[in-house]
C-alpha positions as CSV (number, residue, x, y, z in Angstrom):
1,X,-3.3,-14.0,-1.0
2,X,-5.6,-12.1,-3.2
3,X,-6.2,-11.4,-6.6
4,X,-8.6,-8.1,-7.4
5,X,-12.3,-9.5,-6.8
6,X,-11.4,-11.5,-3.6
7,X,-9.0,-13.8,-1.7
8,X,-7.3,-16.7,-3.7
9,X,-8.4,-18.8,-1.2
10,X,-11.4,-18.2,1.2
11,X,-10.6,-16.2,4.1
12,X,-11.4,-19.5,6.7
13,X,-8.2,-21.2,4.9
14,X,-5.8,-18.1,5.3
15,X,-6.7,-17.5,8.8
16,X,-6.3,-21.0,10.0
17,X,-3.4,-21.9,7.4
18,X,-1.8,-18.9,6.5
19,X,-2.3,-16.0,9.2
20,X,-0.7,-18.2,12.1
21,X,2.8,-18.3,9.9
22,X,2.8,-14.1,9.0
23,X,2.0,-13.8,13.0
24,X,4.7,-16.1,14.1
25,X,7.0,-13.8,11.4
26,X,5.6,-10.3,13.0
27,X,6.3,-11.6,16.7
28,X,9.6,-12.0,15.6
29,X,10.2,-8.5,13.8
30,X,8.1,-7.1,16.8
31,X,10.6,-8.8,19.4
32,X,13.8,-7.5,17.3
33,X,11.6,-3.5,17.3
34,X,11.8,-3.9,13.6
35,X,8.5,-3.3,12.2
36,X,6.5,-5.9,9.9
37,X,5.6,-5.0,6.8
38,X,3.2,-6.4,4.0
39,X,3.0,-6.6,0.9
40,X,0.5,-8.5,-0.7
41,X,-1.6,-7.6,-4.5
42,X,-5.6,-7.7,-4.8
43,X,-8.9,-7.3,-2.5
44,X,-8.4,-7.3,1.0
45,X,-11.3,-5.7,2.6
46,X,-12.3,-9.4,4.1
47,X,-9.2,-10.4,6.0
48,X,-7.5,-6.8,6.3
49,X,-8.9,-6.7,10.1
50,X,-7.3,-9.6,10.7
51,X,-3.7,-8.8,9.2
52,X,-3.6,-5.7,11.2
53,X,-5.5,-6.7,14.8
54,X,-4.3,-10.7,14.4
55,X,-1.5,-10.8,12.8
56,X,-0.4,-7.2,13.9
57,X,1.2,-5.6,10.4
58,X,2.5,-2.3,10.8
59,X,2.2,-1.2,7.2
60,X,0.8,-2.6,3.4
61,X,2.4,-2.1,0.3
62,X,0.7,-2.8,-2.9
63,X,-2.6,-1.2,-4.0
64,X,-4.7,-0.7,-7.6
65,X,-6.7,1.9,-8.1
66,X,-9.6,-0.5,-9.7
67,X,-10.2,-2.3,-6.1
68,X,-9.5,0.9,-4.1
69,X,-7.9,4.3,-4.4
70,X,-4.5,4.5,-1.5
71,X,-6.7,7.7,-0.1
72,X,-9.7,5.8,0.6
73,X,-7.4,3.0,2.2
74,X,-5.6,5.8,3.9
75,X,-8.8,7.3,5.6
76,X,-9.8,3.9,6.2
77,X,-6.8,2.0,7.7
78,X,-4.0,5.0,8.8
79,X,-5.0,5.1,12.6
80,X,-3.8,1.1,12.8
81,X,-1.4,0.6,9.9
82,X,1.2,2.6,7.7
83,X,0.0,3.1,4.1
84,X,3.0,2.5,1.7
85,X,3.3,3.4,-2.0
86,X,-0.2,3.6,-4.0
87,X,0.6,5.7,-6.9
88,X,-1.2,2.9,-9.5
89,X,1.5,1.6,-12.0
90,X,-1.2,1.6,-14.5
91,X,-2.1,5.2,-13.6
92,X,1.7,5.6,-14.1
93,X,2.2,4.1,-17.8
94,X,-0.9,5.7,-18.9
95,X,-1.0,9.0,-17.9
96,X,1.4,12.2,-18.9
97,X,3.8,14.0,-16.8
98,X,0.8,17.0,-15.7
99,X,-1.3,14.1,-14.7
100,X,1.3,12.2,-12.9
101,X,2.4,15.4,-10.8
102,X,-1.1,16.3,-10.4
103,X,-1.9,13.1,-8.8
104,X,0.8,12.4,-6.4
105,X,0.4,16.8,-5.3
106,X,-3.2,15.3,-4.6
107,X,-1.9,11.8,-2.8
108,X,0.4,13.9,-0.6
109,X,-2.0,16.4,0.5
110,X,-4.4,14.0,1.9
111,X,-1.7,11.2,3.1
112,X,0.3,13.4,5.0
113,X,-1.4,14.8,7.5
114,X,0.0,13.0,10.0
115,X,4.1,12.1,10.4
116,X,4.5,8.1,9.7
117,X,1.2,7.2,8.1
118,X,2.0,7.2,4.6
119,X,5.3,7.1,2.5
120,X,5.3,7.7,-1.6
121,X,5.3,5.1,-3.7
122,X,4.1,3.3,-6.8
123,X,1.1,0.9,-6.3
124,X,3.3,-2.2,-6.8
125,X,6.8,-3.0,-8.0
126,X,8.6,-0.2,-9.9
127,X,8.4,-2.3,-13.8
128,X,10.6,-1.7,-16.1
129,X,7.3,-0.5,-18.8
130,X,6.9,2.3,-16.5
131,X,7.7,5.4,-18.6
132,X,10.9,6.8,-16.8
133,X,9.9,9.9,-17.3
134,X,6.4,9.5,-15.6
135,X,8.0,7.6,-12.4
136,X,10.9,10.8,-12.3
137,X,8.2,12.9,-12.0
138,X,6.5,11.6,-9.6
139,X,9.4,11.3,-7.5
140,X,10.0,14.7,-7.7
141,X,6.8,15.7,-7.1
142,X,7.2,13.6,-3.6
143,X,10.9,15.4,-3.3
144,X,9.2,19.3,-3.7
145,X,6.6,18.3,-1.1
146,X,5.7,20.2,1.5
147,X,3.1,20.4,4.3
């Protein structure tokens, strides 16, 4: 739906094209007590309203740090919506171990403040260029936890 300055497509086009299909999908999750879940790359800040009081998501996978850190979307978006994963995959191939454990510690301490409004997770898919060592650590950062 988006790439990271805006929507692919204006926001007019996904609500009237688009929207009605993920709502029709999140009825039926809804109706089963399953939750809905997103996941969906780029800028979101002009339809994100809409996913979660329209089409009623119950959590969002996939965020960058270059469009926004998952704390600020966390503080922005936790009262309506579960934030999942965050931990940037670029962050993640760049950075060393201290960094990477330093981070999530961070991430953790903010996100978990209250039970089912965040789970730990990369920004996006788990690549296969992710240095192993880097996504191990920051898995076992997540593991050591605690609040």
């Amino acid at each position: 739906m988006r790439f990271r300055t805006s929507t692919l497509v204006s926001p007019e086009f996904l609500r009237k094209n688009i929207f009605p299909w993920h709502k029709k999908c999140a009825d039926i999750a809804h109706k089963s007590k399953k939750p809905y879940l997103l996941h969906s790359c780029g800028k979101l800040d002009e339809i994100i309203e809409d996913l979660i009081f329209d089409v009623k998501i119950d959590a969002k996978h996939s965020f960058e740090d270059a469009i926004m850190e998952v704390v600020e979307v966390f503080n922005l978006y936790s009262d309506e919506i579960t934030i999942l994963g965050g931990i940037d995959v670029d962050f993640l191939c760049r950075s060393d171990e201290y960094s990477v454990r330093k981070r999530v510690r961070k991430t953790l301490e903010i996100c978990m403040q209250k039970k089912g409004g965040y789970y730990l997770g990369t920004g996006n898919s788990v690549a296969n260029y992710i240095p192993l060592d880097n996504y191990l650590a920051m898995l076992d950062e997540g593991r050591k936890f605690t609040i």
